[in-house]
N, C-alpha and C positions, 0 to 999 in steps of 0.2 A: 504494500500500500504506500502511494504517496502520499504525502502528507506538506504543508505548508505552516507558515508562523501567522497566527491569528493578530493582526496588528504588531502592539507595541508589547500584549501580554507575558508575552514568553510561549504560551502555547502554544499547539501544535494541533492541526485539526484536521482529519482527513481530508482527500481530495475525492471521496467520493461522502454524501451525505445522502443518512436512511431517510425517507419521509416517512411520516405514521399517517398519513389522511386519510388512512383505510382501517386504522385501530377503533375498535370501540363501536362502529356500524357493518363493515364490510369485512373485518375479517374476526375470528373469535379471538378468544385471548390466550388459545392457546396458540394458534397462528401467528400472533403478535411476538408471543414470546419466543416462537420459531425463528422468525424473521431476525426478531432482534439477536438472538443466539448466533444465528448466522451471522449479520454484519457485524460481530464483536470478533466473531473468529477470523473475520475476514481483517480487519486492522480499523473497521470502520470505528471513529470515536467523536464522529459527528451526527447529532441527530434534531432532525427539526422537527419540533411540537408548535403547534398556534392554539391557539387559545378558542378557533372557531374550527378544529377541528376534534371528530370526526366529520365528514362533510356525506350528504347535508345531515345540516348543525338541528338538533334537535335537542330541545331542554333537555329528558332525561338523560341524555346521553355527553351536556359539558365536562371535562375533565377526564375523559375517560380516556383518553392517547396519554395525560400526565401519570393517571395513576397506575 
């Protein structure tokens, strides 16, 4: 895995990033936790959550790609 310098921080952040905007509606949780397994082994150490997903965004279903 490549990996880059996140600004001025000092860290280091893959160059490939998992997206979750299928966690929590589209995939289960244990597919989730598949995936993630996966891209940990892969070197992956970058991972983007938003706040509006799982999409589409439905009440029951806020925070559910954090937790």
């Amino acid at each position: 895995m490549k990996y880059t310098s996140l600004g001025r921080t000092g860290m280091e952040v893959s160059a490939i990033c998992l997206g979750t905007m299928t966690f929590g509606q589209q995939n289960t949780e244990a597919q989730a936790h598949r995936q993630l397994d996966m891209a940990i082994d892969a070197g992956v150490n970058f991972i983007d959550l938003a706040e509006m997903y799982p999409f589409p965004s439905v009440p029951e279903k806020f925070g559910d790609s954090e937790r």
